[in-house]
N, C-alpha and C positions, 0 to 999 in steps of 0.2 A: 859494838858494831861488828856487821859480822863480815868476813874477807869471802869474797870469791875468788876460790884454786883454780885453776885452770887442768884441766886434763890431760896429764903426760902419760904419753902409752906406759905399757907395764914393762918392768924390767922383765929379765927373763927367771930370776929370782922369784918376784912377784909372782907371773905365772906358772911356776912350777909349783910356789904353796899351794894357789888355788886349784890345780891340778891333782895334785896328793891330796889336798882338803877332799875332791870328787869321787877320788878312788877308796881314800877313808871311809865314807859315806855310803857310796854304793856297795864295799863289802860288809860295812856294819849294817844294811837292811836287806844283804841279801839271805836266804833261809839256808842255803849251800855253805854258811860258812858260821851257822851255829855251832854252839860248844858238845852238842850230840850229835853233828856229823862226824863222821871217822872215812876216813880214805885211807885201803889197803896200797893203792896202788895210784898215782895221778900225776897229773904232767899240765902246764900252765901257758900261756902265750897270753902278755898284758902288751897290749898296741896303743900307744897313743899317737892320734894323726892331727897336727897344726894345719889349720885352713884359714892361710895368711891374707890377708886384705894389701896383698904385693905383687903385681903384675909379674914379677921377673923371677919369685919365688914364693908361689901360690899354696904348697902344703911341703909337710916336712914331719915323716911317718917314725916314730921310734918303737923299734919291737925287743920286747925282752921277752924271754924263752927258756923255760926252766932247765937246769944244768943239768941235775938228777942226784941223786944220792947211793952211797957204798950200799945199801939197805934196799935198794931199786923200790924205795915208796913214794918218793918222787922220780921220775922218769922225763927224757927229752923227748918233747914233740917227735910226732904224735904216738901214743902209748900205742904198743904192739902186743900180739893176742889178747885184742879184748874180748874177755867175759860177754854172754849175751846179755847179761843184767847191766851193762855199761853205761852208763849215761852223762849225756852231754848239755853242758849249761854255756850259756853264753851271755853277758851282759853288757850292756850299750850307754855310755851317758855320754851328751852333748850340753856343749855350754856356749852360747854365742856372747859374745864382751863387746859392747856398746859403751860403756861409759867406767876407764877404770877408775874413778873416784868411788865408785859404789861399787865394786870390788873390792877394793882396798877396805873397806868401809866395811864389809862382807865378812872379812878374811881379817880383822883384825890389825894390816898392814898398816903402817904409816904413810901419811898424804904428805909428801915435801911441799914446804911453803917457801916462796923466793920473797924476799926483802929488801928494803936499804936499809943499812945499819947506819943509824943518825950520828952515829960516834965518829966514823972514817967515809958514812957515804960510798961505801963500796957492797955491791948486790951480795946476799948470802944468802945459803939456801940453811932450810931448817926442817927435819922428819917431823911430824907432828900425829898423834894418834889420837882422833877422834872418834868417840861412840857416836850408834846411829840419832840418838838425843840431839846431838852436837850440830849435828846435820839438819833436825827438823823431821827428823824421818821415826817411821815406829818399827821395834825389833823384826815385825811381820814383812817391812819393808825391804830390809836385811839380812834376813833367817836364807842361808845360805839353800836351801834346800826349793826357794822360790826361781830361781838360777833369773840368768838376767834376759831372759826374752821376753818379759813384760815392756812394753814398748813406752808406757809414763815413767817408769823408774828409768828407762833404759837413757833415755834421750833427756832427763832429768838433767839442772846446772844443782848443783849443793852448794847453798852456800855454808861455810864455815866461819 
């Protein structure tokens, strides 16, 4: 028989793996960060901006900014005399989260199940990690790379 979880926002835990799961991703397809690029000289700014679904605290922006190095081949925002062959790359990924059970489900996370334990009749809660099978769902449905603005998966109930 199968249980319907009910949908508990993401920890902030949770959304920081899917988070780094994003930036994993985006650097491992972007061409800038092949094993035959070489950078004499560069300098980085990784922004990540929360665009909260909370009237009283709507977004929440965290910027890191490369420090630099003794060897000045990494350098602090923004690199100074550049070269005219200098070039600039920027890349962008957005993920809107509709439904974090298919997140978690995504991201390999554990879906908490609440209970009553028949032994004491007192509620407990229990992680439980389910593949997309478990779900009903096919790998294509959860292949992290679909992200979650498809609006049938989005607004989707799983049962487990």
């Amino acid at each position: 028989m199968a249980d319907t979880i009910p949908n508990k926002p993401l920890t902030g835990n949770e959304l920081s793996t899917i988070i780094q799961s994003d930036v994993e991703r985006m650097l491992a397809h972007d061409g800038m960060m092949l094993e035959y690029m070489s950078y004499g000289r560069v300098s980085y700014i990784v922004t990540v901006k929360l665009l909260l679904d909370n009237p009283t605290f709507p977004e929440h922006t965290i910027n890191i900014k490369a420090k630099g190095n003794k060897e000045q081949t990494i350098v602090m925002p923004p690199v100074k005399d550049v070269s005219p062959e200098a070039v600039r790359v920027g890349r962008q990924k957005s993920r809107t989260i509709n439904n974090p059970n298919l997140e978690r489900l995504k991201h390999g996370l554990p879906i908490e199940k609440t209970f009553i334990d028949p032994s004491d009749g007192k509620q407990k809660t229990q992680a439980l990690k389910y593949t997309a099978a478990d779900a009903g769902l096919t790998e294509a449905d959860v292949n992290p790379d679909n992200g979650s603005t498809d609006k049938e998966l989005a607004q989707m109930e799983i049962d487990l």
